[in-house]
N, C-alpha and C positions, 0 to 999 in steps of 0.2 A: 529127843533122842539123847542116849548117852555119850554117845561114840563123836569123836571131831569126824570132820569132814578131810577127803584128801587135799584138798587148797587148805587147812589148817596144822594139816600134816607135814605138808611140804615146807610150809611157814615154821613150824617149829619145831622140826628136827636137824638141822645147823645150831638152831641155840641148845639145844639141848643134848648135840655133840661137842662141839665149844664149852657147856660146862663138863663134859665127861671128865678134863682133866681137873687135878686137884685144887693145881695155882691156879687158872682159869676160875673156878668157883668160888676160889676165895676172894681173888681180886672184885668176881662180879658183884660178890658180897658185901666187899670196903665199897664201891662205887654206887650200890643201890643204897647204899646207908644214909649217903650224904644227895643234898640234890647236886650237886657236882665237886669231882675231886680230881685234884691236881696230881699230874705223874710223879709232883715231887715228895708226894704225900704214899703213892702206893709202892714206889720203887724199895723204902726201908725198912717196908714190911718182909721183905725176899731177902733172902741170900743168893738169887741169881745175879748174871751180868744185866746192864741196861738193856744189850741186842735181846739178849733171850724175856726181857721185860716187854720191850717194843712187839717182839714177835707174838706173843699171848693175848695181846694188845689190840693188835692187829686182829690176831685170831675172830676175837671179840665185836669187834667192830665190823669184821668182814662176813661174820653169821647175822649180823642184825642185834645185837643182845646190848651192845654200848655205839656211841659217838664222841665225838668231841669236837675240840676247838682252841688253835693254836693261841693267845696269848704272849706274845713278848716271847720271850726263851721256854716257857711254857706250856706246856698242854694240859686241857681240863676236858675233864667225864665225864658224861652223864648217863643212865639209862634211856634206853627207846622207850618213851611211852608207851609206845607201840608192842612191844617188845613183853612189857611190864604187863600191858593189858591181857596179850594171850596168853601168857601163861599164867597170870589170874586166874583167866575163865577157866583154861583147861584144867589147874589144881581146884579149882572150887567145887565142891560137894554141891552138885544137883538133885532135886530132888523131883 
């Protein structure tokens, strides 16, 4: 079948409102690029403030799309495999 299933739906329609925004998709961008990147690395990418960094951030983290892991005065990111996997499947050309 072509079509995902509603457990696959429900699964990946928070990530795929989380990237609705701009900064959101870019950030998700810089973070899938690297196998993990440090906030101190995505923050100078923005002209926003920190809060409104943290809060996109959050955003992110709290759809399922990234994690991370506090370090010393730093935070690092990584993509949910998880995450990485379904929407693999769902963008992959089935035949």
């Amino acid at each position: 079948t072509l079509s995902i299933t509603d457990n696959e739906a429900l699964k990946l329609a928070p990530i795929f409102k989380a990237l609705g925004d701009p900064v959101r998709l870019r950030m998700a961008s810089m973070i899938a690029a690297q196998p993990e990147l440090c906030v101190c690395e995505i923050t100078p990418a923005f002209d926003l403030s920190s809060g409104t960094i943290s809060h996109h951030l959050k955003t992110l983290r709290e759809a399922g799309l990234v994690d991370c892991e506090r370090r010393g005065t730093f935070v690092f990111y990584w993509i949910q495999p998880s995450a990485k996997h379904a929407l693999t499947k769902l963008l992959t050309v089935r035949c």
